[in-house]
C-alpha positions in Angstrom: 0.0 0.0 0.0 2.8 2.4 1.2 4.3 1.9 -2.5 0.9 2.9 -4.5 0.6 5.9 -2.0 4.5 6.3 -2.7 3.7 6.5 -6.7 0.8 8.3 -6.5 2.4 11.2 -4.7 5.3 11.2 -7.0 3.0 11.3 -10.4 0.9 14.3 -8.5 4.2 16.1 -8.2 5.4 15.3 -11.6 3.3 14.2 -14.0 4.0 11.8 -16.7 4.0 13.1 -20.2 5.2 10.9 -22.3 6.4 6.9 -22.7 8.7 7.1 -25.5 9.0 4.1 -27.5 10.5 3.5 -31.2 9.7 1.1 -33.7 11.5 0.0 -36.9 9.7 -1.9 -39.5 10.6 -2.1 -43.4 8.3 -1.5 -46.8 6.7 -4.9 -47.9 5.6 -3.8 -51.5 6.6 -2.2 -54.8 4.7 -0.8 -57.6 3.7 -2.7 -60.7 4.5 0.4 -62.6 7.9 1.4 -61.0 10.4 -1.5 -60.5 13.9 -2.2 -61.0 14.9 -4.7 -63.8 16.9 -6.8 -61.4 14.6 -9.0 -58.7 12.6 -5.9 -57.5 10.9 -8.1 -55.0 13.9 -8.6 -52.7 13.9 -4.5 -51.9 10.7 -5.6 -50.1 11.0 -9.2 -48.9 12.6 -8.6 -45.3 15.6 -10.6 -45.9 19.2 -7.9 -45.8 20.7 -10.6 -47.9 18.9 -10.5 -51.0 19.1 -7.3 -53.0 17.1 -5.9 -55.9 20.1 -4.3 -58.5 19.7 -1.6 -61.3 22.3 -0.5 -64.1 20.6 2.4 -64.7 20.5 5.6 -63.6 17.5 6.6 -62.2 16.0 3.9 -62.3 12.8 4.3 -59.9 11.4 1.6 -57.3 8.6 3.0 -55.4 8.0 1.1 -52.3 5.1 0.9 -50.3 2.9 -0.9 -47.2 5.5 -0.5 -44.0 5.2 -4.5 -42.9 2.8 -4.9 -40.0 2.6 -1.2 -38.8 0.4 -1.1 -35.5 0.5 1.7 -33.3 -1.1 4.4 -31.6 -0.1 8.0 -29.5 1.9 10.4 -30.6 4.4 10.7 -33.4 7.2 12.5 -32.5 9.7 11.5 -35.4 10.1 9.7 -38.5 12.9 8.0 -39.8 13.9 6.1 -43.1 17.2 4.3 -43.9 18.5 1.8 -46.5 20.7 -1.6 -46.4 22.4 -2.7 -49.4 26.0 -1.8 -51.6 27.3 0.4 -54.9 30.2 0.1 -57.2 31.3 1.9 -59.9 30.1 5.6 -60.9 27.3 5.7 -59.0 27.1 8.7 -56.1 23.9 7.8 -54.0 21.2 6.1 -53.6 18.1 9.1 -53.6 15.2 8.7 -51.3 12.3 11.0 -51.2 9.4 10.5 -49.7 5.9 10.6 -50.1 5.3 14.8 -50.6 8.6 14.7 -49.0 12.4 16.0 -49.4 14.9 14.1 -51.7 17.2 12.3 -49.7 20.7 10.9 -51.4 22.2 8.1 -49.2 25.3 7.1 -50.0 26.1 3.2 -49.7 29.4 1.2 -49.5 30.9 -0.9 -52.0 30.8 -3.7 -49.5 26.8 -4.4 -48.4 26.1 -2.4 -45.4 22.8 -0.2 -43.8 22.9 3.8 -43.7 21.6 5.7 -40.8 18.1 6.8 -40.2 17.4 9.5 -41.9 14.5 12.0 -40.4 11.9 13.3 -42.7 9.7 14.4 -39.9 9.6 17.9 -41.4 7.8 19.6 -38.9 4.8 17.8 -39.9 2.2 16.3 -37.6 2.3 12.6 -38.8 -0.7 10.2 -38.2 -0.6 6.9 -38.4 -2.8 6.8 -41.3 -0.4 8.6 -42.6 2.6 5.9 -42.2 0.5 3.1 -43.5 -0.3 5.5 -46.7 3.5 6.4 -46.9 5.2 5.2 -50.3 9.1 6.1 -51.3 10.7 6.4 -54.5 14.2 4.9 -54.8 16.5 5.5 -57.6 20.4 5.6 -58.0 22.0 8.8 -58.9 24.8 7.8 -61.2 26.5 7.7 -64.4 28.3 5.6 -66.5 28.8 2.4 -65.1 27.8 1.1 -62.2 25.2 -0.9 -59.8 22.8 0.1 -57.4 21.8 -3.2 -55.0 19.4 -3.0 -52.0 18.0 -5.4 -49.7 15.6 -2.9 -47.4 14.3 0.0 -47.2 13.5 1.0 -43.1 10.9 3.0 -42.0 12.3 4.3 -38.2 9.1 5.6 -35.8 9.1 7.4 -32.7 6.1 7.7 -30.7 4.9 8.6 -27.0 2.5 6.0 -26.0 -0.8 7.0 -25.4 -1.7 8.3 -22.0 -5.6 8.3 -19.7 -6.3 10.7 -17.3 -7.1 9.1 -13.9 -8.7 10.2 -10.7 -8.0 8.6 -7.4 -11.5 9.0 -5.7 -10.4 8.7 -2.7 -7.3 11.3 -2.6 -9.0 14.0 -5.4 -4.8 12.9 -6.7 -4.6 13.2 -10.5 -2.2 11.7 -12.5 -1.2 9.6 -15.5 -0.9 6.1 -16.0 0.5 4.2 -19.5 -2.3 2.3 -21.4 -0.6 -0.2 -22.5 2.0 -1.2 -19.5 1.1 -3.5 -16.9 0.1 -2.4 -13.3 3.0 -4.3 -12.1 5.2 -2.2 -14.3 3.6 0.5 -13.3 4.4 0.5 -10.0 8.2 -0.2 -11.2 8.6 2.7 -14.5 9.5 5.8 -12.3 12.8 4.2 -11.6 13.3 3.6 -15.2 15.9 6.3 -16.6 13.8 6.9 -19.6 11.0 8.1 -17.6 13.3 10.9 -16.3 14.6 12.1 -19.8 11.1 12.1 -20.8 10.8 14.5 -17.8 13.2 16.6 -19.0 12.7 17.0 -22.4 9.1 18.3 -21.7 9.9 20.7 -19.1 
């Protein structure tokens, strides 16, 4: 009991705003209309050991459908990022988003991921929005070359969404996670993420 009290006095004093939580999934599907010539299917099939190749410069794949996308709260960040490898006279591999910035990732000769790349943009993403979200992915090269990739990653960061409670008993307001476990509940104050949240929103 002396806990509960404990953790309700701490949440009255300072509240919990957010349960930051990231999620990385990849883009399942291609267009019919905009492929590469070389296996297009393995840009979208999961596996970072199979690549889909083109000769040509740009060359667009569009990908779409981020692999079982489930979510809900707050978007704070989106990220996108590619795995594969390019030799020859080749310069990057150009991302761009749906209504979104160009983006020219440059891959290694030996096969390898990039970074996560934000495309956020200031805008206020849904997740409708990230299950409608395609990207067009083409080499920018000349001469000779090849352009192979095995994934393209889709990188989002969310605050888990929060409930109001009362304690009807104290009049004590304060927030609890949906989707964590009363147990853990009891137990998340002393994890170090809750504090950075803290601090972040202050």
């Amino acid at each position: 009991m002396k806990y509960i009290l404990l953790t309700i006095l701490i949440l009255t004093a300072f509240p919990l705003f957010c349960f930051a939580d990231t999620d990385i999934t990849y883009f399942s599907s291609y267009s019919p209309t905009f492929f590469w010539e070389t296996n297009p299917s393995y840009m979208v099939d999961g596996i970072q050991e199979s690549y889909a190749s083109t000769s040509i410069a740009r060359r667009v794949q569009i990908v779409n459908n981020p692999f079982y996308l489930v979510g809900e709260g707050q978007i704070s960040k989106v990220e996108i990022n590619a795995c594969g490898y390019m030799t020859g006279l080749v310069t990057g591999l150009v991302l761009t988003p749906k209504n979104g910035t160009p983006i020219n990732i440059p891959l290694d000769p030996a096969p390898t991921c990039s970074i996560f790349y934000d495309i956020t943009e200031g805008k206020d993403w849904t997740w409708s929005d990230l299950k409608n979200l395609y990207i067009s992915a083409y080499p920018e090269g000349f001469g000779s070359f090849q352009m192979a990739v095995s994934w393209i990653g889709l990188q989002i960061t969310y605050e888990g969404k929060s409930e109001l409670i009362e304690n009807s008993s104290t009049g004590a307001s304060f927030y609890i996670e949906k989707n964590i476990s009363y147990g853990d509940f009891l137990n998340v104050f002393f994890y170090p993420s809750y504090w950075s949240c803290l601090l972040l929103n202050s």
